[in-house]
C-alpha angles and dihedrals in degrees: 000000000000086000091052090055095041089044091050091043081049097054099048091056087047092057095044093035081204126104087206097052099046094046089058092055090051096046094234129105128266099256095049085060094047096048087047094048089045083053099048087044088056085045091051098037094227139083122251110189146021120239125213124157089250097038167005132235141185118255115207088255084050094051086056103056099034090053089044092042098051086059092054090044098059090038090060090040085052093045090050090048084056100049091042106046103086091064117112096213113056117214138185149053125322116185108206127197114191135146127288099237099037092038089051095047103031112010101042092063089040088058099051092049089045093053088050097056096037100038092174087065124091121194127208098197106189117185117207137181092225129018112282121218112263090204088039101050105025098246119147101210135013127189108229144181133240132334117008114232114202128053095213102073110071108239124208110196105234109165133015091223117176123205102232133186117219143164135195111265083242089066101052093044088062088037120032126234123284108227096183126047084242094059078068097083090067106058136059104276110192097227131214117218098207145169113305091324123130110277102246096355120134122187116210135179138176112190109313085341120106132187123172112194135186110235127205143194152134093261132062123158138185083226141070106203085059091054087055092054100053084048097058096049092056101262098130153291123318144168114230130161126271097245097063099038099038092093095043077049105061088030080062090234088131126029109222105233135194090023094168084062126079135202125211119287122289109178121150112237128176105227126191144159126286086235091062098046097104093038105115105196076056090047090047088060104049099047090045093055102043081056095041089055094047091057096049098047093049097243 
């Protein structure tokens, strides 16, 4: 078993790319990866990377093993899922990517109830700007927004979340209440910089009808609990998810506008890859959350 644990060990520093990275994964230290790597290397007879002081990169022979031994690697994950699925208490390690502002605020406390009920589990929660790539970077699960773009990650619906624009009730006081998307363009929109989106630019429909509007203000921000916040103290109008302005809504802090239009889909999905469908620490989770975020949000 001694390959297993050097191809694994193989393949983490072939993701990173990085000793550091992957030894940290590993909870050892640098140079014990890279004495191990330059072992497995003299084992093998060929040399499997190329070393610079920036950076690491495959060689053909590399390439080889890393491509071959991925394969055995999910064959013996999927063997041990197998083997291990019919057990009622699940154990093991889940490593979780979500967002920084919903995993703070939503993921952070279902993870510790969830710890608590199930005490043989560990969690890796890692909070990202953007999405992070569950192939790319090892995780098992990520919590993701909207639609979900490729068919090839498996998708479970958690949450029915809307995109709603909103305003303080002392904004609109001073300036009135836009009843078109277009009306819009003439008032102080409080603006996320996000991901690769259009700077400013809100998409709207209302049954087979589309408008598309540029939106302006003087505050933009890279995150969304700022733009709240502005929100709140009267600065502007802003879109923000269901699941962070239900409660200012029904407190009557901000006023819902435009409510015959919609924005695009928001709804909250675990994904995850095909290899991990019959894992049932994996399956746990997921059921556990989807239930966890009903019951605080009130659905």
């Amino acid at each position: 078993m001694d390959g297993f644990s050097d191809l694994t060990m193989f393949a983490l520093v072939a993701r990173h790319r990085n000793l550091a990275a992957a030894a940290r994964e590993l909870g050892v230290t640098p140079p014990a990866v890279s004495k191990r790597l330059a072992h497995l290397e003299r084992r093998l007879g060929v040399r499997l990377m190329h070393r610079t002081t920036r950076r690491l990169s495959l060689t053909p022979e590399g390439e080889l093993y890393l491509a071959n031994g991925s394969r055995l690697l999910d064959e013996l994950l999927a063997l041990e899922l197998l083997v291990t699925r019919s057990r009622s208490e699940p154990s093991g390690l889940l490593r979780v990517n979500a967002s920084f502002g919903f995993g703070r605020a939503r993921i952070v406390p279902a993870v510790s109830d969830f710890l608590a009920r199930f005490p043989a589990m560990k969690i890796q929660l890692h909070l990202t700007e953007r999405p992070m790539s569950l192939q790319e970077e090892g995780f098992d699960v990520g919590i993701r927004f909207g639609e979900v773009p490729d068919a090839r990650i498996n998708a479970r619906f958690l949450l029915k979340n809307r995109r709603i624009v909103c305003a303080s009730p002392m904004y609109l006081a001073r300036h009135g209440e836009p009843a078109l998307p277009n009306d819009l363009v003439r008032h102080a929109c409080i603006v996320l910089r996000e991901n690769n989106t259009a700077y400013g630019t809100w998409h709207f429909s209302r049954g087979k009808r589309e408008e598309t509007v540029k939106v302006d203000g003087p505050l933009s921000s890279n995150d969304g609990s700022t733009v709240l916040q502005w929100a709140l103290k009267g600065h502007g109008i802003a879109v923000r998810s269901e699941w962070e302005v239900g409660e200012h809504l029904r407190s009557g802090a901000l006023l819902p506008l435009m409510k015959d239009w919609s924005l695009p889909n928001a709804n909250i999905h675990a994904i995850y890859l095909e290899r991990n469908q019959l894992s049932v620490k994996l399956g746990t989770f997921v059921d556990f959350l989807g239930e966890y975020l009903k019951a605080s949000s009130g659905k």
